[in-house]
Structures are given as C-alpha cells and as structure tokens.
N, C-alpha and C positions, 0 to 999 in steps of 0.2 A: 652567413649563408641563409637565415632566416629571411633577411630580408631582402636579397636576392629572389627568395621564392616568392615571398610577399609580392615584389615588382611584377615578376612574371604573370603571377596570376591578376595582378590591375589589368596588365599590359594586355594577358588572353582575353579578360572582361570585354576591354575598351572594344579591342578588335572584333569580337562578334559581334558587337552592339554598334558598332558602325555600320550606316546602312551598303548597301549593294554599290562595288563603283562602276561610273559611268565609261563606255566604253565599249570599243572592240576588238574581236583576236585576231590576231594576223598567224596564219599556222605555218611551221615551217618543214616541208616534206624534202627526201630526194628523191628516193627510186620508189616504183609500184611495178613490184614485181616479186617472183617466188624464190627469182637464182640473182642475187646481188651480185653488182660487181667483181665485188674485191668481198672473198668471204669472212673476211679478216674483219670486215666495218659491214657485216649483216643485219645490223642495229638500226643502219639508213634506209633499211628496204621497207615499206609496208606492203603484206600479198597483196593481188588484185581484190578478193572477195572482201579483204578486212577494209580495202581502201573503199570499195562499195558500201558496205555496212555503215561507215563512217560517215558517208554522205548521204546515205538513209536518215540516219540519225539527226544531221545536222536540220535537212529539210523537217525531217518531224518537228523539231526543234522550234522551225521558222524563223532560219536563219537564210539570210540572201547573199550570195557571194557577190564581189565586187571588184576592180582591178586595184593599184593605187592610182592610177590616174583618173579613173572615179571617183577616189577618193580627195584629190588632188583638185579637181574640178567640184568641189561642192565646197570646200577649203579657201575656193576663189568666188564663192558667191554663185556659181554656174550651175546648182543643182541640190539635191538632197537625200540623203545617202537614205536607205530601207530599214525600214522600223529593229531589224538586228542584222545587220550588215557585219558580213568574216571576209577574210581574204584567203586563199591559198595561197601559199608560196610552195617554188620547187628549186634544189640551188641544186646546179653544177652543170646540167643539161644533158643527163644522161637519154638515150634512144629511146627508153620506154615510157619517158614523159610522151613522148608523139604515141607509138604502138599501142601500149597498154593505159595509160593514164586519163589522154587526152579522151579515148571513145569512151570510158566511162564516165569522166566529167560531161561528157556531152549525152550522156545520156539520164541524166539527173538536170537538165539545164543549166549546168554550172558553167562558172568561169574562174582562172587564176591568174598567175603570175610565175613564170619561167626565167631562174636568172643564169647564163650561160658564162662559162669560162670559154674566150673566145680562142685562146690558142689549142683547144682539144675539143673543137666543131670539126668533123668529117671523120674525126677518128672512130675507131672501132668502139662500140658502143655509146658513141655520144654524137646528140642530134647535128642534122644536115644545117648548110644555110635552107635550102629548100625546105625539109621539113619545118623549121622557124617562121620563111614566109607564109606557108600552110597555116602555121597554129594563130597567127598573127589574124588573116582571114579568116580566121573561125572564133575569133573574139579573145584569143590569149594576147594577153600584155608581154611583152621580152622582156628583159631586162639582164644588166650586166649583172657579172662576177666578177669581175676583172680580167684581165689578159692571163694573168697565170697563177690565179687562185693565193698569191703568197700574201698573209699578215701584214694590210698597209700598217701597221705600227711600227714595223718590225722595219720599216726601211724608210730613204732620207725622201725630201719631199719632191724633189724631181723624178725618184723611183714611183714615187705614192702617181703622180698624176700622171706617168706614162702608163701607170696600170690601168687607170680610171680611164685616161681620154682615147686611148687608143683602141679597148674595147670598143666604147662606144661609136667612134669613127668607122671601126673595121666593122659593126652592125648596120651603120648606118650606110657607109658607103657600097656595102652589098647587096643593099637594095631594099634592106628592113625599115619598116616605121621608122619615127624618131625614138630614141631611148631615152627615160628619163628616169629611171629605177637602176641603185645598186641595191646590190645585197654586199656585205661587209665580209670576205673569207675570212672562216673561222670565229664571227661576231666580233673579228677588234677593231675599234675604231676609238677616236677621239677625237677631241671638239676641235682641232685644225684640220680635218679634213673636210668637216664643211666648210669650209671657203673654198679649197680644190673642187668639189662638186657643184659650188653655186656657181663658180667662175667658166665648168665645164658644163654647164647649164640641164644639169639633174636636176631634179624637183623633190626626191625622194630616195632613203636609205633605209633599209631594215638592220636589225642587230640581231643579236643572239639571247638577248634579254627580255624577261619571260614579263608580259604585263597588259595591258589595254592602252588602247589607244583612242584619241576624242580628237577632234575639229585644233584643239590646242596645244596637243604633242607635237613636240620637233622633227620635221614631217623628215629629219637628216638621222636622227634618233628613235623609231619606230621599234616597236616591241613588237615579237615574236618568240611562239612557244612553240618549241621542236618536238615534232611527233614520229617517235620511234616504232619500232618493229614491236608488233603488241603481245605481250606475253600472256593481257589477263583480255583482251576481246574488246568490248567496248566500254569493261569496265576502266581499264587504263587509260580510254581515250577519254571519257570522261572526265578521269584524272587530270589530266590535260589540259583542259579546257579551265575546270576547276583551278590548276596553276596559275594562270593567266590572270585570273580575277584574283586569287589571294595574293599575289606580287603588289599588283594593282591596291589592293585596300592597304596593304603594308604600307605602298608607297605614301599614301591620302593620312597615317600614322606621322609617319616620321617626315 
C-alpha cells in the first residue's frame, strides 16, 4: 500500500509539472432551453440565460468559435485556425436549436455545429428541413446523427452504414449543403467505422470523450466535453472546460 501511494504522489507530481496541452475543445450541447424535452434527461437542457453567460465568458476568454469544416479546411493546408479556436456542438436537433439557441449564438457572433437524427426532422419538437436550410445560410454547419440515433457498435455493418449513408443522402437530397460531420449516438464508435465514413465521404466524427484536440488528432476520433444543465453557474462550466484539458495532459502521460 505504501508504495502505491508513493506512485501516486510521483504520478500527481509529473502531472502538474507538465506543461499546458496543445489544443482545442469541441463542446457538446443539446437543448437551450428552460422546459427540456423529456423531463426525465433535464440534465441535456442548458436555460437560455446560462447558455448566454457561457458565451460571454467564452468571448472574454478569447476564444473564437469555428465549424469542423473550418477545421477541416486548415487540416488541408487551406487556412488557419484563430489564436484559441472552440467548436460548439449540438446533438439530436431538437427545435430550440433554431428558436432559442441560434438568435443567441448570433448575437455574440458565434457559430456551431448542429448534428441531426434524420428520422425525427419535422416531428414535434425537432427542427424542420426548412429551419436546417435557414441555419445553413446563417453560417451553421449540419451534420448527422444518424438515421435513428441507435449505438453503431451495437449492430452489423450493413445496419452501421444504412445509418451513416442514408442520413446523409436524405440531407443532402433535400436540398441541404453537403454533409461531412457525424456525431457518434451515445459516443460509441470504433475504429471500423472509419472506413464506412471515409468510403461515405465524411471528413469528420465527434465522440463522447472528453479531451483537446490539434491539426493531428483523428479528425474520425474527435474529442468532445459534454456540457450539462449547470447546477453551480459558471462555476461548473468552467469545470468543463478544465475537463477537457486534464483528459488531454492525462493523455500526453500515459
């Protein structure tokens, strides 16, 4: 036991005394709003004024939001990202991304990334195709979720790429941009799905795994730190943020 503690305290040592790692956060939101969904998962909602304060913060911060095909495009030589570049993410495509979300990202001059479950577009509480071509012309990125939100791990590989391509198809051929962004339902994924995504000519996947991201990260393996309904104000988003960077120097550890 002693020298278990021993280890630990080297191991706390090394960790602080490693410098700051290189990087950026990709945050992962769903709803902004005060009456979630389903009150069962009111954990996914952030209010409108906390989702404000947050992006007060951020701009204090001097941080510059960016889409991933921003990101994507500087990756290829075609540009270069802003001195502390973030991303928003928003997964599922609920309605108040458009109502409530969008006028307040546009009024901080920000931009994100909206990734949509295409089989529950039009339904009650989740966004239009129309509202999508809307946010598209106002500088939002789409991006899928799949057709029906289910755990590509969890099924064979012909199920995996009807979810993947068929999304994308059913965006594209309605009249949306091109899509090149998933988001992973539920964060599972594994390294045979990038090839279903390079083959379906994605460029980019988020996960559900908390850490930073550089010009060198597996642009199919993308870290993202989920930011919940806040209990402590901005002290928890801070938390948050902070997550994302101690994952990150873990990782630069081991």
């Amino acid at each position: 036991m002693r020298l278990i503690g021993v280890a630990f305290l080297i191991l706390t040592a090394i960790f602080f005394l490693l410098p700051e790692p290189e990087g950026f956060p990709i945050l992962e939101y769903h709803q902004v709003t005060d009456e979630p969904l389903d009150p069962d998962f009111e954990v996914y909602n952030v209010p409108p004024a906390e989702f404000a304060a947050q992006l007060d913060y951020l701009q204090a911060q001097g941080y510059t939001t960016i889409t991933l095909q921003d990101f994507m495009r500087v990756v290829h030589g075609k540009g270069e990202l802003p001195d502390k570049p973030i991303v928003l993410t928003f997964d599922d495509g609920y309605a108040d991304n458009y109502s409530t979300m969008l006028p307040i990202l546009e009024a901080h001059n920000m931009t994100a990334v909206v990734y949509v479950i295409t089989n529950e577009l039009g339904k009650k509480n989740y966004l239009t195709l129309e509202q999508l071509k809307d946010m598209q012309r106002r500088g939002i990125e789409i991006g899928s979720h799949t057709a029906d939100h289910l755990p590509l791990t969890s099924l064979d590989k012909n199920a995996q790429r009807y979810q993947i391509r068929d999304s994308k198809i059913f965006l594209e051929w309605s009249g949306l941009q091109t899509i090149y962004s998933l988001s992973y339902p539920n964060g599972a994924f594994n390294p045979e799905l990038e090839e279903i995504l390079r083959e379906e000519n994605f460029l980019t996947a988020v996960t559900g795994e908390a850490g930073l991201n550089t010009l060198a990260t597996n642009p199919y393996e993308l870290y993202r730190v989920h930011i919940r309904k806040p209990r402590f104000g901005l002290t928890e988003f801070k938390f948050r943020l902070w997550k994302a960077n101690f994952f990150a120097k873990l990782r630069n550890i081991f």
